[in-house]
C-alpha positions in Angstrom: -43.4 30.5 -40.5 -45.1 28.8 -37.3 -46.0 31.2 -34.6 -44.7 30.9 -30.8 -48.1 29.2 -30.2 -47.2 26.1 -32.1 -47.1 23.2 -30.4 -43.2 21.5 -30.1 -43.0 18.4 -32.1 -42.4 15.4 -30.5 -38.8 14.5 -30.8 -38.5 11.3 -33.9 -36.8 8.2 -32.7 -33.2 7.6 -33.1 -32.4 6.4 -36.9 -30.1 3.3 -36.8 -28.9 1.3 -39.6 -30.4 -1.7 -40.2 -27.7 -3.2 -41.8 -25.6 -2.8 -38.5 -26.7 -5.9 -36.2 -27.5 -5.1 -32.7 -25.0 -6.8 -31.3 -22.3 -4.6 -32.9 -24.0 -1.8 -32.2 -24.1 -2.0 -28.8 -20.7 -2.9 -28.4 -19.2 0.2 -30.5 -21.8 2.6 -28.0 -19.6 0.7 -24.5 -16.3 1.2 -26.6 -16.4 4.9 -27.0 -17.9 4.8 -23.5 -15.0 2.8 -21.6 -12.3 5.1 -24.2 -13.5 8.4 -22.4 -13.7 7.0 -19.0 -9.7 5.7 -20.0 -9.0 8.4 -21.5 -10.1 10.9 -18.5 -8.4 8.3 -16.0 -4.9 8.6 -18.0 -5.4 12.2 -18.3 -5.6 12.2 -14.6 -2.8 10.7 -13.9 -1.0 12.5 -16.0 -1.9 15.6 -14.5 -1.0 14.0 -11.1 2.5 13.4 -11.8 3.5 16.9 -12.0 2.7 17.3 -8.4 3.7 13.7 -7.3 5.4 15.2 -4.2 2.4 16.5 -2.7 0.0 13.8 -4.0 1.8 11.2 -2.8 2.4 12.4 0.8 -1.6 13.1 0.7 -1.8 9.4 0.0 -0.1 8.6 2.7 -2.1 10.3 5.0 -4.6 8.9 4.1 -3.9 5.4 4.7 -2.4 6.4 7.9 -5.6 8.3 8.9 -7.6 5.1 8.0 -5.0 3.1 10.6 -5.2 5.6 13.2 -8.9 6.4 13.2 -10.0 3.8 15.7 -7.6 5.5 18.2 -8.3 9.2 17.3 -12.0 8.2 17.7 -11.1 7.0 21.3 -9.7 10.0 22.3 -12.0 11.8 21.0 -14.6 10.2 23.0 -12.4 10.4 26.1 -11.2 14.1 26.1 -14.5 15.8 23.9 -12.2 18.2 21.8 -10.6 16.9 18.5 -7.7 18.9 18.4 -6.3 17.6 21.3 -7.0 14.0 20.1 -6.1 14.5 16.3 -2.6 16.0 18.1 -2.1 13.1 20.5 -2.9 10.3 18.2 0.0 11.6 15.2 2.6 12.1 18.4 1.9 8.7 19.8 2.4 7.1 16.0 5.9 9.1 15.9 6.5 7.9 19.4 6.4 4.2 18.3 7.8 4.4 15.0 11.0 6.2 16.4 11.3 3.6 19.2 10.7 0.9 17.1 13.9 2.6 15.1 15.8 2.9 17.8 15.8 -0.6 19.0 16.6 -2.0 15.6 19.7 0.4 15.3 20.4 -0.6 19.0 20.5 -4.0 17.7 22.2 -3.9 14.3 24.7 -1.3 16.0 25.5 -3.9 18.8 25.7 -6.9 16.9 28.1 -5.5 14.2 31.2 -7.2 16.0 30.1 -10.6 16.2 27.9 -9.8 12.5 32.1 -9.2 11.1 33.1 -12.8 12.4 29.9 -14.6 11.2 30.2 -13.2 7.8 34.1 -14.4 7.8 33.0 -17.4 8.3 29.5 -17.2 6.3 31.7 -16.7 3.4 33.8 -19.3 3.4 31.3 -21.5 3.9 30.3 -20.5 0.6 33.3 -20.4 -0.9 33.7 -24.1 0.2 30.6 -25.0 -1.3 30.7 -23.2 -4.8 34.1 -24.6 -4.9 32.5 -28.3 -4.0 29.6 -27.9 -6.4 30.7 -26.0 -9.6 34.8 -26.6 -9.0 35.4 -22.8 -9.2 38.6 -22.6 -7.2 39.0 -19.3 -4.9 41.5 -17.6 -6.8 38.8 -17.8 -9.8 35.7 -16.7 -7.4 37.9 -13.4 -6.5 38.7 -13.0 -10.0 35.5 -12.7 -11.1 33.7 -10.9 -8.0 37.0 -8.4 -8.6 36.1 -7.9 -12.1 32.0 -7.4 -11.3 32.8 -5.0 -8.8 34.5 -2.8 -11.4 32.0 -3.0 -13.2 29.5 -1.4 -11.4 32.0 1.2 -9.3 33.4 3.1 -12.8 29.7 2.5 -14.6 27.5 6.1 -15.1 24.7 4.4 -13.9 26.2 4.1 -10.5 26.7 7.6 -10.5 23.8 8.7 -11.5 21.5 6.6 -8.8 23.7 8.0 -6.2 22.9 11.6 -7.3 19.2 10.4 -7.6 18.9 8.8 -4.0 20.4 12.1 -2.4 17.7 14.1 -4.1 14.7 11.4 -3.6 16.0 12.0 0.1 15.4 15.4 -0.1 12.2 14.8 -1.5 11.4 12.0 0.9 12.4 14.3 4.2 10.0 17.1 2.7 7.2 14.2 2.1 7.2 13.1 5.7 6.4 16.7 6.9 3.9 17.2 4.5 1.9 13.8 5.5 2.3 14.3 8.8 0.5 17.9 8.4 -2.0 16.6 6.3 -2.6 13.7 8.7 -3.2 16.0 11.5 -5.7 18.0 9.4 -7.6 14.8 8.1 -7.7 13.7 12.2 -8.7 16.8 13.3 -11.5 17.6 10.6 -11.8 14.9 8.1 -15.8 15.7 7.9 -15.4 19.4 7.0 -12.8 18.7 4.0 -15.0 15.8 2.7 -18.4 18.6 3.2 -16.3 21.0 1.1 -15.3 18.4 -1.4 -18.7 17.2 -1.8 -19.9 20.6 -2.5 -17.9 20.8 -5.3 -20.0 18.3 -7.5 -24.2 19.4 -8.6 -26.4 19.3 -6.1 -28.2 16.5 -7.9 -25.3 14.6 -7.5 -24.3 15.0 -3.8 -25.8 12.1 -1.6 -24.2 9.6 -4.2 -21.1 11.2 -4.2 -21.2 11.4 -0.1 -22.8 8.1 0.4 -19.9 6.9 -1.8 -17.0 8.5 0.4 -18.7 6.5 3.5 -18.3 3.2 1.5 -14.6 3.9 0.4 -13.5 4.8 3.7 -15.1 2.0 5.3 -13.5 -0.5 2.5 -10.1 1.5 3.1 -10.0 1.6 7.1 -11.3 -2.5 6.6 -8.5 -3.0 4.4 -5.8 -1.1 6.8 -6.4 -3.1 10.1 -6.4 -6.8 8.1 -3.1 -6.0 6.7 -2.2 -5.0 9.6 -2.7 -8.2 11.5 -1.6 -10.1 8.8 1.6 -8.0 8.7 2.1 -8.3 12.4 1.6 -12.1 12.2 4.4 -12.6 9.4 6.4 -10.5 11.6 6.2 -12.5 14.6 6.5 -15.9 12.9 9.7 -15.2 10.9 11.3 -13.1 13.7 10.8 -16.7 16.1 12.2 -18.6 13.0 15.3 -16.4 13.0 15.5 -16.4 16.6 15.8 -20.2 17.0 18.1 -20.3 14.0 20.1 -17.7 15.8 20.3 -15.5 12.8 21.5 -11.9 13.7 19.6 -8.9 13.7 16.8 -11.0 13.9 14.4 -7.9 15.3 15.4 -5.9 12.0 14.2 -8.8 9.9 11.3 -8.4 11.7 10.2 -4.9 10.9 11.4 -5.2 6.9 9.1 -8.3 7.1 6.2 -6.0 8.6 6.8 -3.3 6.4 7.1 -5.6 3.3 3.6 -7.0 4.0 1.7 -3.9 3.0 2.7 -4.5 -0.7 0.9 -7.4 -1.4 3.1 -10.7 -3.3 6.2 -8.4 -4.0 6.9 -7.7 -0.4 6.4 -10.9 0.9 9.2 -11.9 -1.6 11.4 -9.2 -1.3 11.3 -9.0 2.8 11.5 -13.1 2.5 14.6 -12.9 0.0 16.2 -10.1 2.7 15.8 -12.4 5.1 17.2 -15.9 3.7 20.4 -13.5 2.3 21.1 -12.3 6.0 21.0 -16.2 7.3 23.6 -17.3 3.8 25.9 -14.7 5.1 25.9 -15.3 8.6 25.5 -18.6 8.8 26.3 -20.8 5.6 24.1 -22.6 3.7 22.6 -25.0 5.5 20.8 -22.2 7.9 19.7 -20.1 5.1 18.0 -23.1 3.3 15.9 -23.5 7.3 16.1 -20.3 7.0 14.1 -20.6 3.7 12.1 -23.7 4.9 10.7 -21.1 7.8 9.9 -18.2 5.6 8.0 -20.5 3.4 5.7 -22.0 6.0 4.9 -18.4 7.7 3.8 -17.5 4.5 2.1 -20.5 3.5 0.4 -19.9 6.7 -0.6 -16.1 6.1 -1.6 -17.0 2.4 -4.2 -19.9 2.8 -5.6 -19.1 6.6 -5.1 -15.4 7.7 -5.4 -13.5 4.2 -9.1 -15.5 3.2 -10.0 -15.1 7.0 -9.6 -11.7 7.2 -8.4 -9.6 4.1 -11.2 -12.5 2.0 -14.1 -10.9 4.7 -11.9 -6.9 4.3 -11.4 -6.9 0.5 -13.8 -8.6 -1.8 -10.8 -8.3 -4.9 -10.1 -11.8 -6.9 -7.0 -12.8 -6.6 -5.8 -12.0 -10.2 -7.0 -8.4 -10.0 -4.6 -8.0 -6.6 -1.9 -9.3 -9.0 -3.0 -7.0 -12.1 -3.3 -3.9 -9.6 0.0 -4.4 -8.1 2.0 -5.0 -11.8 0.1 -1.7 -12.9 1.0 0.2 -9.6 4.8 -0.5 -10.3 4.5 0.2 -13.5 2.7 3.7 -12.7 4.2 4.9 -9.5 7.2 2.1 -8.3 6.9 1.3 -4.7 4.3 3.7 -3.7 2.2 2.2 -6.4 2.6 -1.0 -5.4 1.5 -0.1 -1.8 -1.7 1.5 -2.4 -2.8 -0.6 -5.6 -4.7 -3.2 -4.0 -6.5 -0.5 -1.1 -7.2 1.7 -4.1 -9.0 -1.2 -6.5 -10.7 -2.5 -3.2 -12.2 1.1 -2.7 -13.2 1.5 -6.4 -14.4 -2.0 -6.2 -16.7 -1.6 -3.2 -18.1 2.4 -4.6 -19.0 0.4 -7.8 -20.9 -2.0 -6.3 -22.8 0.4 -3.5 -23.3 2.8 -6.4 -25.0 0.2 -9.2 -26.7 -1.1 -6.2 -28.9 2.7 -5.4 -27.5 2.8 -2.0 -27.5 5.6 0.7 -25.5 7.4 2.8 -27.2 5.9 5.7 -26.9 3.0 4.1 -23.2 3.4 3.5 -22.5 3.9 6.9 -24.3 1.0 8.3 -22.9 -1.2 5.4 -19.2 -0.7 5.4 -18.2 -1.6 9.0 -21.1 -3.9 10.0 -20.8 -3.8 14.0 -18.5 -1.0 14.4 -19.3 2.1 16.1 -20.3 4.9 13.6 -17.3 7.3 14.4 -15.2 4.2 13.2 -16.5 4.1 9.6 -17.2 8.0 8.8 -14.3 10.0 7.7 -13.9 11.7 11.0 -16.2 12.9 13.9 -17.6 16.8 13.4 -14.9 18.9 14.5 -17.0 20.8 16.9 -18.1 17.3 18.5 
């Protein structure tokens, strides 16, 4: 039996087949690899779902944080106390969402009158031209929009999605509170919730894991104010278009255009689709095919100049993985999935690259917003500053 005073032996090298090429071998040590790392990702989500209404809110603020940060950082600056500021900044946001509201229920509400006589007349128009292209007479047309309309009035599914949107209300109302209290929180003191969160990992580990935070916030907040100008500027062109083509509720079109920009390729359609249908109701035909024309040529305007410009120089995602993100966001969350799948593989994206790359936190800092003030690019200023 060897005494405590032996020497350890040195440990043998690994045995490997040699009837198992290299090649093949390598491959089956990535496979089981990439399996975990899918395997902890699905389990992940999996555990997320259970607690969807708080996760998702949580999201939320968080994208919201990244947009407001500029701002909160300003105030800040200006009044020294961050409670004050984080309080300030999430008023003035409800402030200009609610009067942004306002005027496009002011608008929709006055315009419903003259809205009843342009869709009389919309619709005959169309009638007219069904009729003229496909010789369905009008007496067939009401027969068959008669018959689709009971249909889906005595179908269960009907029933069943009303009872679902009056309880994804309920969920929705509870939601907005709980993202507007976590956005406060995340304004106030987004650097001692990241500390404690880092603290939570091995010590070992810490400066990658915070110098990694730096980049994804950076990437995110990047990400936020391109789509933002490229929102604002699809707004703006197709609210003009329906202006001059004196489509009504032109300023509503507008904001479902703005809103339909965060969700990259599926809310340009959608918004785009919204907009054409108001124009073939209201005003025939012929002014929802300019109406078309203009939607088009925005968006062929925000596709090939504004989105390389700025989301190219934001977000360094190909093109196919924006596409593969967004089908895989719908697929896993619907619309909130779609709205933060492409900020979400930006962010993994951009902590891949610092991380293979050996970078650090200072590094991170400097990195992510070249140009920018520090406060801008950190997850919040301390809380005592």
């Amino acid at each position: 039996m060897p005494s405590t005073h032996d020497p350890i032996p040195e440990p043998t090298p690994e045995t490997r087949d040699p009837a198992v090429p290299p090649g093949v071998r390598i491959a089956s040590e990535w496979s089981w690899r990439v399996l975990v790392i899918a395997a902890a990702i699905v389990a992940t989500a999996y555990l997320l779902s259970f607690v969807s209404e708080a996760v998702i809110p949580v999201v939320v603020a968080t994208l919201l944080a990244a947009l407001l940060s500029p701002i909160n950082s300003w105030l800040r600056r200006r009044l020294g106390r961050p409670g004050p500021a984080a309080g300030i900044t999430v008023v003035t946001m409800i402030a200009g969402v609610s009067l942004l509201l306002f005027l496009v229920a002011s608008q929709i509400t006055g315009g419903i009158s003259e809205m009843t006589g342009q869709i009389t007349q919309g619709i005959t128009q169309i009638r007219v031209w069904v009729h003229d292209t496909f010789g369905i007479s009008d007496s067939q047309l009401t027969n068959y929009l008669d018959q689709a309309w009971a249909s889906i009035s005595s179908s269960e599914a009907l029933r069943g999605t009303v009872t679902r949107a009056g309880t994804s209300a309920t969920h929705v109302v509870a939601g907005l509170f709980i993202a507007l209290f976590a956005l406060f929180f995340f304004l106030y003191e987004g650097d001692r919730i990241w500390s404690w969160l880092v603290r939570l990992f091995p010590r070992v580990a810490r400066d990658r894991i915070d110098s990694a935070g730096h980049v994804a916030w950076g990437q995110l907040v990047a990400f936020v104010r391109a789509t933002i100008i490229v929102a604002l500027v699809d707004a703006i062109g197709i609210t003009i278009v329906a202006l001059i083509l004196r489509v009504p509720f032109a300023a509503a079109i507008g904001v479902i255009v703005f809103l339909g920009a965060f969700v990259p390729i599926v809310g340009a359609l959608v918004s785009g689709m919204v907009a054409v249908l108001i124009a073939l109701v209201a005003q025939g035909p012929l002014v929802a095919l300019l109406m078309l024309a203009g939607v088009i040529a925005v968006q062929q305007i925000e596709s090939h100049v504004l989105q390389p410009f700025l989301l190219g120089r934001a977000v360094n995602v190909h093109p196919l993985a924006v596409i593969l993100a967004v089908t895989a966001g719908v697929v896993i969350a619907g619309i909130v999935g779609a709205l933060i799948a492409v900020p979400t593989a930006a962010v993994l994206n951009a902590v891949f690259n610092h991380l293979t790359t050996g970078g650090t936190a200072r590094d991170a800092s400097q990195a992510a917003q070249p140009g920018d003030p520090p406060d801008d690019t950190a997850l919040a200023e301390p809380a005592g500053s």
